[in-house]
C-alpha positions in Angstrom: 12.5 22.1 40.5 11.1 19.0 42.1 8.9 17.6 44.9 10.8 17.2 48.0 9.6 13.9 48.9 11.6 12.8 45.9 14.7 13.1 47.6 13.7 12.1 50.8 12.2 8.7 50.1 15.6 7.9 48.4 17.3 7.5 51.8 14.1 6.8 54.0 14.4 4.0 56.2 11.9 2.2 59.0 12.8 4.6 62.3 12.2 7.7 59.8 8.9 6.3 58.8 7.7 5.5 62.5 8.8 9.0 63.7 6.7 10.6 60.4 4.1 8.3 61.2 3.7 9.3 64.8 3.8 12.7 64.4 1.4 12.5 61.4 -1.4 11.2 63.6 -0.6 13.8 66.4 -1.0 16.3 63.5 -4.0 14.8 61.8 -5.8 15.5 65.8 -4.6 18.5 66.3 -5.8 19.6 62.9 -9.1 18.6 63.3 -10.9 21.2 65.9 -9.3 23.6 64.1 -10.9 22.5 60.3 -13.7 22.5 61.8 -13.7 26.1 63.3 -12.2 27.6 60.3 -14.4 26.0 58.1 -17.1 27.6 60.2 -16.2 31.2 61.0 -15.1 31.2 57.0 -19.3 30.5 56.7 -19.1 27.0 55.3 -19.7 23.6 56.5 -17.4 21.9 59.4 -16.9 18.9 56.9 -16.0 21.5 54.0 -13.2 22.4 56.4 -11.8 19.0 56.8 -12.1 18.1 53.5 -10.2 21.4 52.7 -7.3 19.6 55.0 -7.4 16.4 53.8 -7.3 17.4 50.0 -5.2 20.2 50.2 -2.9 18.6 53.0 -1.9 15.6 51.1 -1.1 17.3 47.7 0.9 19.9 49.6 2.9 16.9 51.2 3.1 15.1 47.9 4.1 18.5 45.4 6.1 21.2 48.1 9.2 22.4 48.4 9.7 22.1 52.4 10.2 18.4 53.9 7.7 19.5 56.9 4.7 21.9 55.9 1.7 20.6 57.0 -1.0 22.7 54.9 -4.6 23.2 55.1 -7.4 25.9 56.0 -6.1 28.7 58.2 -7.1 31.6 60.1 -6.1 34.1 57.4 -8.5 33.2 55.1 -11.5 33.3 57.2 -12.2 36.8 56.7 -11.6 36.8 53.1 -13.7 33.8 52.4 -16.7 35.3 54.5 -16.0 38.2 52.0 -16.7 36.5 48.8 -19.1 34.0 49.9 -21.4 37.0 51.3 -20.5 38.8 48.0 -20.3 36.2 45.2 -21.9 33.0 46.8 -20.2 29.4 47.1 -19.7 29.7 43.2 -17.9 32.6 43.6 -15.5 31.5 46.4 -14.9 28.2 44.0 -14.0 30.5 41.3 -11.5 32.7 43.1 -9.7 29.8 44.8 -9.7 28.6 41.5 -8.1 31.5 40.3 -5.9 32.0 43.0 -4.3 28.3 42.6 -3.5 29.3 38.8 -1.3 32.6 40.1 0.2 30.5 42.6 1.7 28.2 40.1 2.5 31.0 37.8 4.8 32.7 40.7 6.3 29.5 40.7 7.0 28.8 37.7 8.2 32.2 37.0 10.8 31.7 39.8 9.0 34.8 41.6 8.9 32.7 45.6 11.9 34.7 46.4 9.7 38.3 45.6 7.1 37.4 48.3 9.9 37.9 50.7 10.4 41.4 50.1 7.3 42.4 51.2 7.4 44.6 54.2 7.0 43.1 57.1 4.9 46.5 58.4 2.6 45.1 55.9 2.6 41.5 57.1 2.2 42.1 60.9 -0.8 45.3 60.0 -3.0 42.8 58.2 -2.3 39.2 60.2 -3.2 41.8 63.4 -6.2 43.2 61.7 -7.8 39.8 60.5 -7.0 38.6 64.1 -9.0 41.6 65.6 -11.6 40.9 63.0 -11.3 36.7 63.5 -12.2 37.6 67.3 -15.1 40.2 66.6 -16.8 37.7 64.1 -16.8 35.3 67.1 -18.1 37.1 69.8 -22.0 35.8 69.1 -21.4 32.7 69.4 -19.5 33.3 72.4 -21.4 35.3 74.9 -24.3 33.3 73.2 -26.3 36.7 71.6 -29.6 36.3 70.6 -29.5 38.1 66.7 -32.3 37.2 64.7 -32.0 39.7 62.0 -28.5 38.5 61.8 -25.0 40.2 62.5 -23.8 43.1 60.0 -21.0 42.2 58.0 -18.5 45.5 58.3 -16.2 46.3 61.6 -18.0 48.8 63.3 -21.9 48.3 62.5 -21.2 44.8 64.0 -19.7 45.9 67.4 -23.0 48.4 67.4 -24.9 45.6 67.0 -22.9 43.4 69.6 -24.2 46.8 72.2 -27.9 46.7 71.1 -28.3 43.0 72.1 -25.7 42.6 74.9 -29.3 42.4 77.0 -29.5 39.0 75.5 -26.5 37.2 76.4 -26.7 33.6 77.2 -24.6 33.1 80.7 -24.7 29.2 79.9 -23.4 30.0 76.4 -20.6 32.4 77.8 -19.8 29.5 80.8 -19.1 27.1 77.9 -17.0 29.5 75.9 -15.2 31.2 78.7 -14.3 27.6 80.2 -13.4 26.5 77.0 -10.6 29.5 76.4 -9.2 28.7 79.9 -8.7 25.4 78.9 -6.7 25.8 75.6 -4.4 28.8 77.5 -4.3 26.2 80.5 -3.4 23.3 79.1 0.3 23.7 78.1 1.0 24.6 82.4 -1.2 21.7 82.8 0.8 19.6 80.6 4.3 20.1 82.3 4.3 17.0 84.0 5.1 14.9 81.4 5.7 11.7 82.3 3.7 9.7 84.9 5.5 6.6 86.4 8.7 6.9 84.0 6.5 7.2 80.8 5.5 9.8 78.8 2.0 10.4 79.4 -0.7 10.0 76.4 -2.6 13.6 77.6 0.6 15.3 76.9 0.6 14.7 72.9 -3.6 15.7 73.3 -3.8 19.6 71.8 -5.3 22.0 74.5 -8.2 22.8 71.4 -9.3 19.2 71.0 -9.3 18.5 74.9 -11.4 21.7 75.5 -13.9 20.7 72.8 -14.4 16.9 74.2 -15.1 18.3 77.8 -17.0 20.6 77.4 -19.1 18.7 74.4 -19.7 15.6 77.1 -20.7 18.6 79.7 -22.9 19.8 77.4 -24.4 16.6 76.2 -24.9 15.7 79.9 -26.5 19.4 81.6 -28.5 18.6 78.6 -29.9 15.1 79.2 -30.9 16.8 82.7 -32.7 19.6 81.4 -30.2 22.4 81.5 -27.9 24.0 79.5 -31.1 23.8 76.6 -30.0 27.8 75.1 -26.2 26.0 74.5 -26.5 25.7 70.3 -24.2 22.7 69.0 -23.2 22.4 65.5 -26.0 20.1 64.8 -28.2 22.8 65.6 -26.9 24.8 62.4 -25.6 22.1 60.3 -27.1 19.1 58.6 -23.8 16.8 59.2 -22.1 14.3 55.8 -19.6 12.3 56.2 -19.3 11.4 53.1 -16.6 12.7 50.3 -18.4 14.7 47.9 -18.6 14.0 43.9 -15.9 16.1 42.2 -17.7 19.6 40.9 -16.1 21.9 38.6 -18.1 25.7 38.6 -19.2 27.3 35.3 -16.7 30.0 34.7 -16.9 33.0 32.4 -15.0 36.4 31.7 -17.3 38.2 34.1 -16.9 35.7 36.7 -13.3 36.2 36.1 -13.1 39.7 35.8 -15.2 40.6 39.4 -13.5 37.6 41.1 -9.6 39.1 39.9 -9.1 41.3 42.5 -10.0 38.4 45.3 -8.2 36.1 44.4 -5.2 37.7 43.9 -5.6 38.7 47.5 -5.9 34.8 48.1 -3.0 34.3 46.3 -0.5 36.7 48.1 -2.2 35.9 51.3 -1.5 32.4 50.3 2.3 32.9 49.0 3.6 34.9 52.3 1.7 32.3 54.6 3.1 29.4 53.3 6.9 30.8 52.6 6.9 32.3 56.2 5.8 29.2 57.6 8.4 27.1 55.4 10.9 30.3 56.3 10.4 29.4 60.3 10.6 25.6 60.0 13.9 25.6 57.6 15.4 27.8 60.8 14.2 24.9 63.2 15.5 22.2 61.1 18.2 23.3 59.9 17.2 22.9 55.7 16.3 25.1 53.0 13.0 24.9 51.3 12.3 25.6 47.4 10.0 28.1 47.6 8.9 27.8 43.9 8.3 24.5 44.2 6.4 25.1 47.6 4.2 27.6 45.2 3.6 25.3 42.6 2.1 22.9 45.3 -0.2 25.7 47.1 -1.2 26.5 43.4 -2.0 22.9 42.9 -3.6 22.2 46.4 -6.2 25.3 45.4 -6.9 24.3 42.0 -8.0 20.8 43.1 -10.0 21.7 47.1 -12.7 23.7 45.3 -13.6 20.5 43.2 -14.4 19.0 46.0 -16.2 21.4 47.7 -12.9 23.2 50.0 -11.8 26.3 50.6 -8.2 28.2 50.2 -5.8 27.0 51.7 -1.6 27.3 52.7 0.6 26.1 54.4 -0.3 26.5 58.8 2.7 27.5 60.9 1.2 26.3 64.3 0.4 22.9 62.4 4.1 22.6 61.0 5.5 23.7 64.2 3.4 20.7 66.1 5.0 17.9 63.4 8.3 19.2 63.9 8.2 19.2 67.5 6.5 15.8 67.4 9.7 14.6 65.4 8.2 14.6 61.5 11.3 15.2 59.2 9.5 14.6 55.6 6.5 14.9 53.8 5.4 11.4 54.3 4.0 13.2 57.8 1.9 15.1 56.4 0.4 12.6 53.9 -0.1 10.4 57.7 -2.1 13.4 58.7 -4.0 13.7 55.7 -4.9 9.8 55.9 -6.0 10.1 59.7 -8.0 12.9 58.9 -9.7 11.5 56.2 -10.4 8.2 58.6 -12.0 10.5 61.3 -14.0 12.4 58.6 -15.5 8.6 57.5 -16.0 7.1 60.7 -16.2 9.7 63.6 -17.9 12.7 61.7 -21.3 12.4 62.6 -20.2 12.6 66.5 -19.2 16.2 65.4 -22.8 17.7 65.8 -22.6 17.6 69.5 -19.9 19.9 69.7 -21.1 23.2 71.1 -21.0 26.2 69.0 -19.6 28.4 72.1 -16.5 26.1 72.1 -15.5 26.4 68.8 -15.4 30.2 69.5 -13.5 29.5 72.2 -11.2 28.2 70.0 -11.0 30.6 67.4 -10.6 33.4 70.3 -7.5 31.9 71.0 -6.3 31.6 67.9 -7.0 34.8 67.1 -4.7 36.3 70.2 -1.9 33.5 68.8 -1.9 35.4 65.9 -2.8 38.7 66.5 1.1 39.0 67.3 0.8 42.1 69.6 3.9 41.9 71.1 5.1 42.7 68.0 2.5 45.3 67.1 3.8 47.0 69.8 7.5 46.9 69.0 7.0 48.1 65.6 5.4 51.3 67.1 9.2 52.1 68.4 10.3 52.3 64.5 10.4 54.7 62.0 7.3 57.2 61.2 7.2 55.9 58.0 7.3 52.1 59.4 4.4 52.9 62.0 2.2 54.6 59.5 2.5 51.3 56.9 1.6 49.1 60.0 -1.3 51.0 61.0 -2.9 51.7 58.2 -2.4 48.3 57.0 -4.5 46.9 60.4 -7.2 49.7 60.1 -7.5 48.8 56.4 -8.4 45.0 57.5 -10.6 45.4 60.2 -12.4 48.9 58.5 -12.6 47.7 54.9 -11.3 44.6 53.7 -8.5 42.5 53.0 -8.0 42.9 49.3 -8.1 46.5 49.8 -5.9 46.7 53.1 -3.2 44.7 51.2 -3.4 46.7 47.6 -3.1 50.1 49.5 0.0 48.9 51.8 1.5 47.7 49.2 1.4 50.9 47.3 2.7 52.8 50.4 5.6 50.6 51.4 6.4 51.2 47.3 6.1 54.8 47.4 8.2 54.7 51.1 10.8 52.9 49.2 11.0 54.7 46.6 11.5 58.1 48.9 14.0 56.5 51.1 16.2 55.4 47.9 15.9 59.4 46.4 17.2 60.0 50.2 20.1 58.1 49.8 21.4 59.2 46.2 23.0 62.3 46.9 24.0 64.6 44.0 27.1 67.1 45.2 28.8 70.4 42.8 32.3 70.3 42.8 34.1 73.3 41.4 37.7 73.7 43.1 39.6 70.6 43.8 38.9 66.8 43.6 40.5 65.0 47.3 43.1 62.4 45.4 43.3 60.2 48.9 39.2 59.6 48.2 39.9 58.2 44.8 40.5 54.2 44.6 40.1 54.7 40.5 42.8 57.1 39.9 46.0 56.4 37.6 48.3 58.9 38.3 50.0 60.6 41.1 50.1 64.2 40.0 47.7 66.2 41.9 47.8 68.8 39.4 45.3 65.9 37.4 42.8 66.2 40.1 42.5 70.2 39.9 39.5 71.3 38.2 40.4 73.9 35.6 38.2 77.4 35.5 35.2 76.5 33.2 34.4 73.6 34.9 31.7 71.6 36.9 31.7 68.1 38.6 28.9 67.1 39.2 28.8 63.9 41.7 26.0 61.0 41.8 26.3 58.8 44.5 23.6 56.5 44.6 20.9 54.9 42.0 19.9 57.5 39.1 16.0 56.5 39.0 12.7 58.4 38.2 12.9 59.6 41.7 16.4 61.3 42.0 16.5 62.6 38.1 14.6 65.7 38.5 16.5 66.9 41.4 19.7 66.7 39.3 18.5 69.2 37.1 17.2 71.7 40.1 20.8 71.7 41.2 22.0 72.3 37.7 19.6 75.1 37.7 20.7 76.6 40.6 24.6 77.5 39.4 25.0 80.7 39.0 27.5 80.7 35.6 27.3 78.4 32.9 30.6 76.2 33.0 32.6 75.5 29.6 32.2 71.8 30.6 30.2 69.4 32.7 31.6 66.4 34.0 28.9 64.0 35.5 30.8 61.5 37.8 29.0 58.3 37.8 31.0 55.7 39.8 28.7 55.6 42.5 25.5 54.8 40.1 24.7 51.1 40.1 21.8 51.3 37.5 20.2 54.0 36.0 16.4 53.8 35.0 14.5 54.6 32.1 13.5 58.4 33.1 17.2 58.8 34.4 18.1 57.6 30.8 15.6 60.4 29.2 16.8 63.2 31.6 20.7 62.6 30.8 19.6 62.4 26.8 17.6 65.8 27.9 20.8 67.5 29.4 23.3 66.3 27.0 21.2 68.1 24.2 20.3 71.0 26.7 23.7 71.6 26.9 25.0 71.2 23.7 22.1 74.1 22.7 23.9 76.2 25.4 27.2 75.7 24.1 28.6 73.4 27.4 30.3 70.4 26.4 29.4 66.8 28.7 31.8 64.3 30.0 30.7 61.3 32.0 32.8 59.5 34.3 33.6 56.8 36.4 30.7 54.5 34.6 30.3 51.2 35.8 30.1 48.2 33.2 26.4 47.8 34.1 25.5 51.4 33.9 27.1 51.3 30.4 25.6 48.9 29.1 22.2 50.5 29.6 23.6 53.8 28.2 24.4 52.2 25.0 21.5 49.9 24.6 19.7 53.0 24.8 21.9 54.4 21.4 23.1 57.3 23.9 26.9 57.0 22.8 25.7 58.5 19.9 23.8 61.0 21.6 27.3 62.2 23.6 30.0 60.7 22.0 31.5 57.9 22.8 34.5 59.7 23.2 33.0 61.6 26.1 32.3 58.9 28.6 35.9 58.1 30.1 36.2 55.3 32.7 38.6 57.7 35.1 38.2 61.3 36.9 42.2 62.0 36.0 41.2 61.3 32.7 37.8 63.7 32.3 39.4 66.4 33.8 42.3 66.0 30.7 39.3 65.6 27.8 37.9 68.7 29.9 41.0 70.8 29.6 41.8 69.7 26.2 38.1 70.9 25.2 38.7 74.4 27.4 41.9 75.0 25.3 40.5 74.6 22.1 37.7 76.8 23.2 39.9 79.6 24.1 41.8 79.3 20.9 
């Protein structure tokens, strides 16, 4: 494994660099409304947010595995970082991204990227729906303008009672600032079709819809203002003491019972983390064309968290919408997002303290759309048309989020997409009693042409796996068993069809072949696979059955079964 950018400077010439450098600074603007609103609805500074970017953006550039992520804060988080810091305090959020960056480069050096891709995606749409639900409720203050002094609740529901007790005191210059603002950002790309004006692209078209709705309406603000109206409108100066200035490097005190109340959060930053970042690198390898190193790409998330929280960030991944605008601006290698980090980190020094005009109505504005971009609902909706079992993961993954929390909403979908799994692979083994005949044309494993060798003789049972012999099939076997009405001379278990066999599958044919043997019925297994027998004598059960008894053909356990019925006659 190895930074990307490795093998992309090796070949990088001068129109490469000035199509990476363009796109970087397109980036670098369109990521900075949206630092700043994350970095706010996630309850911490505007400049911790673009700091979170700048640090975290370049060291993703510099250390991933995709040649166009552009990483930084991201919607996802916000409602998990509220969480902790509500919980835990700053110290605590430091702590768990911390943490989290640790088990990010642990998956990847572990080679565990390609595991994050076999989560559900049930799971993955239920919780990005549920933190966009709760992204858009956490906003709705600020939007309509509401007038809470003892402050918003934190859960779901208490805060949409809350949102009806003081609906009485909405703000309509507030809600005129935020409404205009969301018709702005879902205007501008209709607004933006004519893109050229007199033979040239024009300069408004590279301009996000975001960052245009937050300098008009911050300049009408700032001038109903200086006449005397718009006075109720609060700005981010109003709530924030602005710095542009880079804070000193801070590492937090840390001890086991920081770490042990702080696990179970950052783990959920780390797999909120992982499946952001691989699904974003996922979509931009099928624009591109090229295939990213996921554990690499983990690695450099794992890095990117263990060094933001030094200086005062918060989690971050790597930001689809943010990857998708450098690609469609023509960025082909990390040296794009390095140009992003370096513009933002030139607004952040020189235009930062212009940022306390901006209204706070706007910046919900904002966030309301990204919340709708990601709430996904078209897909929601699609989802519904699958499966019960597929529905029931997707909703009660989304009510999880919004109800409870993240960390919870994830640990319990996870368990039920396990549990579904494991119910729909004990559907698919089947286990079948023969007891007359064995169809010759079925057989691809067969060495002779006499039918008479596919007969099976009277004191007899085949018994027929067809499918994985785990914990959650192995018990069934034995219900069958139970159910024959005679006890046969000899049981033949045919196993061609078993790819693997588990532990308890192990301990239940150990369990039979000695049931059996107490009972006088002699076992023959057939048809193993080279895999499967490996496991049976690792596991010292040769012994157990002799390895005399498991035969790599049907024709040929039906002979060892007729030769053990003769003898037992005689």
């Amino acid at each position: 494994m190895q930074p990307t950018i490795i093998n992309c400077l090796r070949h990088y010439d001068r129109a490469t660099f000035i199509k990476d450098l363009l796109s970087g600074i397109i980036v670098g603007i369109v990521a900075l409304p949206l630092a700043i609103a994350f970095g706010i609805a996630s309850g911490v500074t505007p400049e911790q947010g673009i700091i979170t970017a700048i640090v975290a953006g370049l060291i993703i550039s510099l250390l991933g595995g995709t040649k166009v992520q552009i990483g930084g804060p991201t919607g996802a988080f916000i409602v998990i970082i509220a969480g902790i810091i509500q919980q835990y305090g700053m110290q605590g959020l430091m702590v768990a991204t911390l943490l989290a960056g640790a088990f990010l480069i642990m998956l990847g050096l572990f080679r565990l990227g390609t595991i994050i891709k076999y989560i559900p995606y049930p799971i993955v749409v239920g919780f990005t729906s549920g933190i966009a639900l709760t992204i858009f409720t956490t906003q709705v203050k600020d939007l309509l303008g509401l007038s809470i002094p003892e402050g918003v609740p934190s859960d779901f529901i208490s805060k949409w009672v809350c949102y009806g007790h003081h609906l009485a005191s909405i703000d309509l210059w507030s809600t005129t600032v935020g409404v205009v603002s969301v018709l702005i950002i879902a205007c501008w790309p209709y607004i933006n079709k004519v893109k050229y004006v007199n033979g040239h692209l024009s300069a408004l078209n590279k301009l996000p819809g975001s960052l245009v709705a937050i300098l008009v309406m911050t300049v009408g603000v700032l001038i109903l203002k200086h006449y005397g109206l718009a006075e109720s409108v609060d700005t981010i100066g109003d709530r924030f003491r602005i710095n542009a200035e880079l804070p000193s490097p801070e590492v937090p005190a840390v001890s086991w019972d920081v770490v042990r109340s702080l696990f179970a959060p950052a783990v959920t930053i780390a797999v909120l983390g992982a499946i952001e970042s691989l699904l974003s690198a996922t979509v931009a390898d099928g624009v591109i064309g090229d295939r990213h190193d996921s554990n690499q790409e983990l690695i450099a998330q794992g890095v990117a968290n263990l060094v933001t929280p030094i200086f005062g960030g918060i989690p971050a991944t790597g930001a689809i919408a943010r990857t998708m605008t450098n690609i469609n601006n023509g960025g082909r290698t990390p040296v794009a997002g390095i140009v992003h980090a370096v513009v933002l980190l030139l607004i952040f020094l020189i235009l930062m303290p212009y940022a306390q005009y901006i209204p706070m109505a706007c910046l919900a504005g904002v966030l309301v759309i990204v919340a709708y971009n990601m709430s996904g609902w078209r897909t929601f909706r699609q989802l519904l048309k699958n499966p019960k079992s597929d529905i029931s993961v997707l909703v009660i993954t989304f009510l999880l989020t919004v109800i409870f929390d993240l960390t919870v909403a994830i640990e319990v979908g996870l368990m039920l997409a396990c549990l579904l799994c494991m119910r729909r692979m004990a559907e698919t083994t089947q286990v079948s009693v023969l007891t007359d005949e064995i169809d010759p044309s079925s057989e691809v494993d067969f060495e002779s042409t006499n039918l008479e060798h596919f007969k099976i003789p009277d004191g007899c049972e085949v018994y027929e796996i067809n499918g994985p012999f785990f914990f959650g099939i192995a018990n069934r076997f034995e219900e069958i068993m139970g159910r024959m009405p005679a006890r046969p001379v000899v049981r033949i278990i045919r196993m061609r069809k078993v790819p693997f066999v588990d532990s308890t599958g192990m301990h239940n044919l150990e369990n039979l072949v000695q049931m059996s043997r107490s009972e006088g019925i002699h076992v023959i297994l057939s048809g193993v696979n080279p895999k499967v027998h490996e496991v049976l004598m690792k596991n010292d059960f040769g012994r157990i059955i002799g390895e005399e008894n498991i035969l790599p053909h049907i024709n040929l356990a039906l002979a060892k079964a007729r030769e053990v019925l003769s003898q037992t006659r005689k």
